[in-house]
C-alpha positions as CSV (number, residue, x, y, z in Angstrom):
1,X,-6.7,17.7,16.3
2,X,-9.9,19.6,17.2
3,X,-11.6,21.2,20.0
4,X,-7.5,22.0,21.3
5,X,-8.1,26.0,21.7
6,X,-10.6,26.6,24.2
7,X,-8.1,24.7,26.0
8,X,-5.2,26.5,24.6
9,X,-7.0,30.0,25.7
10,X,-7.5,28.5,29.2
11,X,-4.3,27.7,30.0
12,X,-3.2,30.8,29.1
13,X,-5.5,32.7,31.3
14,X,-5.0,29.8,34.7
15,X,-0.7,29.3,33.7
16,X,0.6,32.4,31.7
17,X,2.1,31.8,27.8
18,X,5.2,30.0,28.8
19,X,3.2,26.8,29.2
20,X,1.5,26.8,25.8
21,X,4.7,27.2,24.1
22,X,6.0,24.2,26.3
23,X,3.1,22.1,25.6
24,X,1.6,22.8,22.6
25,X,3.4,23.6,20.1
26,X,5.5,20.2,20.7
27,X,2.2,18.2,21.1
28,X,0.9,19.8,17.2
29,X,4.2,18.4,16.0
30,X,4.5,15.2,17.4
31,X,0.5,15.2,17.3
32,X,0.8,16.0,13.0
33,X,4.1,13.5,12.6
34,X,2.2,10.7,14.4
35,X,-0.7,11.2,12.1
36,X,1.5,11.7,8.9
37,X,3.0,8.4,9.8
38,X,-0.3,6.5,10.4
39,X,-2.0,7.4,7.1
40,X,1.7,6.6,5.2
41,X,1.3,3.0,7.2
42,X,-1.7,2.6,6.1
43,X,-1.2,3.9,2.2
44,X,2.3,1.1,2.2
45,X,-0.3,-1.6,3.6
46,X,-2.8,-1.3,1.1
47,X,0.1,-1.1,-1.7
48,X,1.3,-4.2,-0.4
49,X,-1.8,-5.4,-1.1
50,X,-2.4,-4.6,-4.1
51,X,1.3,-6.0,-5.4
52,X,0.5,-9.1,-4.1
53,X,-3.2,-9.2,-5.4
54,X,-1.5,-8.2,-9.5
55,X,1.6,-11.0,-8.5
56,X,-0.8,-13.8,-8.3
57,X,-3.2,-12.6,-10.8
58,X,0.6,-12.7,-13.0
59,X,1.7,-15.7,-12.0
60,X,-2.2,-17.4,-12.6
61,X,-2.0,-16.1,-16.0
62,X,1.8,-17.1,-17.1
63,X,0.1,-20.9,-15.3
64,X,-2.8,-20.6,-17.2
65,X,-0.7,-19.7,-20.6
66,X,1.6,-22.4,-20.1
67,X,-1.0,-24.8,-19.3
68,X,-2.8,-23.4,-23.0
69,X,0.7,-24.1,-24.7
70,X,1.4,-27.4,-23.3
71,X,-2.0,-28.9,-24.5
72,X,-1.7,-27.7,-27.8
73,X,2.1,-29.0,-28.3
74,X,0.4,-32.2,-26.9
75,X,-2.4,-32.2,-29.7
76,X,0.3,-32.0,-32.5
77,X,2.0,-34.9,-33.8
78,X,6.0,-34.5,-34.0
79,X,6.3,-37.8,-36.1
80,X,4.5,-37.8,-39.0
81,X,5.6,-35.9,-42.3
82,X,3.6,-33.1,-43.3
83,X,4.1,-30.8,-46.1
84,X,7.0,-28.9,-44.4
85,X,8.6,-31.9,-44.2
86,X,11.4,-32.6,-46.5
């Protein structure tokens, strides 16, 4: 939103002050809402992002855990008797 008041000042001189207020005061609003809601878009994207990027990164490690636990219950032997055995 730059470079809008040499325009402002020559409306003012070529359509009085009742135009400005009816133009630009309402385009700064809407002009700083639709801005406000791009960069929020934007900021929600990227979060979305991200909680997808640390959900996989999760769900690889709780794979990769699981995948740690199952070969080591498969390395024991369940049958024979050790010394905790009674």
């Amino acid at each position: 939103m730059e470079g809008w008041t040499p325009i402002l000042y020559w409306t003012n001189d070529a359509l009085g002050n009742l135009f400005n207020w009816i133009f630009f005061i309402p385009l700064i609003i809407v002009g700083s809402f639709f801005m406000l809601n791009l960069f929020l878009g934007v900021l929600s994207g990227e979060f979305a992002k991200e909680k997808e990027r640390v959900e996989s990164r999760v769900g690889f490690m709780q794979l990769k855990e699981q995948q740690k636990l199952e070969k080591e219950l498969n390395g024991m032997d369940m049958q024979s008797r050790g010394p905790c055995s009674s």
